[in-house]
Each structure stands twice: as C-alpha cells, then as structure tokens.
C-alpha positions as CSV (number, residue, x, y, z in Angstrom):
1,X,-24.2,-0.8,-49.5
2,X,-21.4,2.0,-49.8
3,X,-20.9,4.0,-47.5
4,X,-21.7,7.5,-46.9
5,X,-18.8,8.8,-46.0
6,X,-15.0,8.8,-46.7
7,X,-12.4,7.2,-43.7
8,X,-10.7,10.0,-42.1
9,X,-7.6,9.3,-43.7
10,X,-8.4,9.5,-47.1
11,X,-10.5,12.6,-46.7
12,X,-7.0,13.7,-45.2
13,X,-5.3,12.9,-48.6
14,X,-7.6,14.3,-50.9
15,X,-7.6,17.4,-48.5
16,X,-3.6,17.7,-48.7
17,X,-3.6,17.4,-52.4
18,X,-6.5,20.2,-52.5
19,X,-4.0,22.3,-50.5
20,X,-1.4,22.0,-53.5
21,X,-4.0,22.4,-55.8
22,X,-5.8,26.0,-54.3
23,X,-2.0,26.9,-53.7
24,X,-0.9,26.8,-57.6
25,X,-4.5,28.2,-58.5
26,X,-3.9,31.8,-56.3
27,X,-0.1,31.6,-57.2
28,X,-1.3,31.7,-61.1
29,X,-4.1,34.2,-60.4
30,X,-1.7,36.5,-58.6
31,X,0.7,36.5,-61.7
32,X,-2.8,36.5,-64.2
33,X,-3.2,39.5,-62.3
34,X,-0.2,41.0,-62.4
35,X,-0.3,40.5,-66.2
36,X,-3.6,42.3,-66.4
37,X,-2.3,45.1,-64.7
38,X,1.2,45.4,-66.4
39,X,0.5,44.1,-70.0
40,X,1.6,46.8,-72.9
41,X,2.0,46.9,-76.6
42,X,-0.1,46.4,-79.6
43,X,-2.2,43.6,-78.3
44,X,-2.7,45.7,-74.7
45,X,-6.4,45.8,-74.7
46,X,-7.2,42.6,-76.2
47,X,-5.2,40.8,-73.7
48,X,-6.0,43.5,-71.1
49,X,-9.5,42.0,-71.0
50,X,-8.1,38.2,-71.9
51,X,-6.1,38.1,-68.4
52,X,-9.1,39.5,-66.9
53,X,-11.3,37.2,-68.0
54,X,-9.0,34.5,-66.6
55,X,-8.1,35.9,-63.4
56,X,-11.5,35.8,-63.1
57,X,-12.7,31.9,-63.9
58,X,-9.5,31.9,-61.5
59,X,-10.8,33.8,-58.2
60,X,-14.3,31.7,-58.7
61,X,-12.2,28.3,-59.0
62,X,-10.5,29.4,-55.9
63,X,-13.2,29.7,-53.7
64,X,-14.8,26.2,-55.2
65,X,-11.3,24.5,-53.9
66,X,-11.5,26.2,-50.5
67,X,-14.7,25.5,-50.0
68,X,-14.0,21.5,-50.8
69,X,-11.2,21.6,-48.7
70,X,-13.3,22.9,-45.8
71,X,-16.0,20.1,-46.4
72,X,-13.4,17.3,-45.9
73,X,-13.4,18.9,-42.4
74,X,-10.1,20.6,-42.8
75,X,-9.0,24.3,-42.6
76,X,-8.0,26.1,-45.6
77,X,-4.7,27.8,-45.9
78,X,-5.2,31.8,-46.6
79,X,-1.9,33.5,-46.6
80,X,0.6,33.7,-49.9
81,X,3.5,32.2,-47.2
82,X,1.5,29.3,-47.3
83,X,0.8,29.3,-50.8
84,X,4.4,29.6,-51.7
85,X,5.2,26.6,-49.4
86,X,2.4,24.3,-50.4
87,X,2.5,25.1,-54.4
88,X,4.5,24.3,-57.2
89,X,4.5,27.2,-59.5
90,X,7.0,29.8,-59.0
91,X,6.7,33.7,-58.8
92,X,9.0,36.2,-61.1
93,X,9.0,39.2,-58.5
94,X,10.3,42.2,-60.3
95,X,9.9,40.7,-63.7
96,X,7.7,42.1,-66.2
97,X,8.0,40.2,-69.4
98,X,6.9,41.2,-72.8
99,X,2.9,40.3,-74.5
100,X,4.4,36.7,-75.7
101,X,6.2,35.9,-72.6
102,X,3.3,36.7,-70.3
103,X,1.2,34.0,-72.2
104,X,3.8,31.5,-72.7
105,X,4.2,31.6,-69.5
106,X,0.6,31.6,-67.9
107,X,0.0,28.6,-70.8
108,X,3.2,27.1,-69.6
109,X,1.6,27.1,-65.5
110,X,-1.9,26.2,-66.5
111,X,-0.1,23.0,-68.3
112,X,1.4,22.1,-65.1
113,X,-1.8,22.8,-63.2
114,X,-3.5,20.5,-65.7
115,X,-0.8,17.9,-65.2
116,X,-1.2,17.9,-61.5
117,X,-4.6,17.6,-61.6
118,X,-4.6,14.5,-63.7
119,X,-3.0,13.1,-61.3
120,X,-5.0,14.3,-58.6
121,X,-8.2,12.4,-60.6
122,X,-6.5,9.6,-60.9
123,X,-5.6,9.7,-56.9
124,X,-8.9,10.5,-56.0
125,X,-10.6,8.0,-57.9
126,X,-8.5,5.1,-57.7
127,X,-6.6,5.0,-54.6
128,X,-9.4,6.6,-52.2
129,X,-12.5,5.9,-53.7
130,X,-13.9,9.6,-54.6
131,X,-15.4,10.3,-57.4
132,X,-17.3,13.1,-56.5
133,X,-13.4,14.9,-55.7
134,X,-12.3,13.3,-59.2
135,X,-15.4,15.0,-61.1
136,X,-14.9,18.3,-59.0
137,X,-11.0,18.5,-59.8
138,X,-12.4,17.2,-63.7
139,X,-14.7,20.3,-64.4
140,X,-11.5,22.3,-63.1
141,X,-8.9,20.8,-65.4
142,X,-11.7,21.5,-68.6
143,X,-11.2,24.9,-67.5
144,X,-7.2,25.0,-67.6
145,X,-7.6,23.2,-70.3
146,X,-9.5,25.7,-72.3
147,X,-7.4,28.9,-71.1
148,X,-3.7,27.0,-72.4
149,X,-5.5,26.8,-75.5
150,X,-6.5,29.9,-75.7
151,X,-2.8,30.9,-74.7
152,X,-1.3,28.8,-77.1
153,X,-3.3,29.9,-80.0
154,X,-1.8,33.5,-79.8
155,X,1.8,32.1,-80.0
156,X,0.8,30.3,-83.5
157,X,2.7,33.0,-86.0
C-alpha cells in the first residue's frame, strides 16, 4: 500500500522548486502588468485587454502555487525582494518597450516558465514520487503554453 503522505524531505523539494516557480509567475505578472498599463499604438486596446486577460489567468495561478506551497507545510514567500532572489526572470525597470517588444518579450518569459516547469514535472514525478504536484504544475504549463502562442501569433507578419 502507498503511502499517504510524502517524506519530509521531498515535500521540502517540491516546496523549493514551487518557490522558484510562484517567484517567476509574480515577476511576469508584474511586467504583464506594467504592459497593460503602458501599452500604446495602433494595437493599444486590443492588447490593452490581451495583457489584462493574462495578468489575470496570472494573479489566479499565483494564488494556486501559494496555496500548494503552503500545503507541503511550508511558508510562502510574499515580498518582490524575495521574488527577485528566488526567480529567474529578470525586470526592465524604467524600460518601456514598443507593442512587439512587450510581446516578444512576455512570449519570450512564459517560454522559460514553460521550460522550468517541464522540468519541475519531471522532478516531481520521477525523483519524489508526486504526481499530484506533476499534474498541478501540468494544468499550469497548458496555460503558458496557450498565452506564448497567443504571443507569438501577433509577431507572424
């Protein structure tokens, strides 16, 4: 019979690679956000309401990774110090790129989220056994998944 629960230590894996995880997802809403509020041009109000959209599937994933952390028994980071420190996207303070470089680079980040959380599956599943984190961190890679191609079809001319 399996049992019920994960060893300590693996929960304490999983729960350090959720860290990195809710980190690059509020790093990548703040600079959705800061898209939504700063995008301009022909496209504004189309992609106005496109960033929104994301930002939004964002903020709700957000809150699902917390929460998981929290349920490995852990505390949840909450401050964009410790976002900064645990993540691996990077911020552009005081840039404010044009309509195609906004998306090429939010499709650019949600490609590197998606690559991190194959690897995260993979982790989860093989090395400690959890395939309930390895579905969780699935349904959340569909949904990068979906926004870079949503991305990358406005930078086909």
């Amino acid at each position: 019979m399996a049992k019920a629960t994960l060893p300590q230590k693996d929960k304490k894996a999983i729960s350090d690679m959720l860290v990195g995880i809710l980190s690059d997802a509020v790093i990548l809403y703040t600079k959705t956000r800061k898209f939504h509020w700063n995008v301009s041009g022909p496209s504004f109000m189309e992609l106005h309401k496109l960033f929104e959209d994301q930002y939004g599937q964002l903020e709700t994933a957000i809150d699902e990774i917390a929460e998981k952390i929290n349920k490995m028994g852990f505390n949840t980071p909450g401050t964009m110090a410790e976002f900064l420190q645990f993540g691996s996207l990077k911020e552009a303070p005081g840039k404010y790129p044009d309509q195609i470089a906004m998306i090429r680079e939010l499709q650019d980040d949600h490609e590197k989220v998606i690559a991190t959380l194959r690897a995260a599956i993979k982790s989860s599943d093989e090395q400690h056994n959890d395939a309930l984190t390895a579905d969780f961190l699935t349904d959340l890679a569909r949904q990068h998944e979906t926004i870079s191609w949503t991305l990358r079809r406005y930078q086909k001319q």
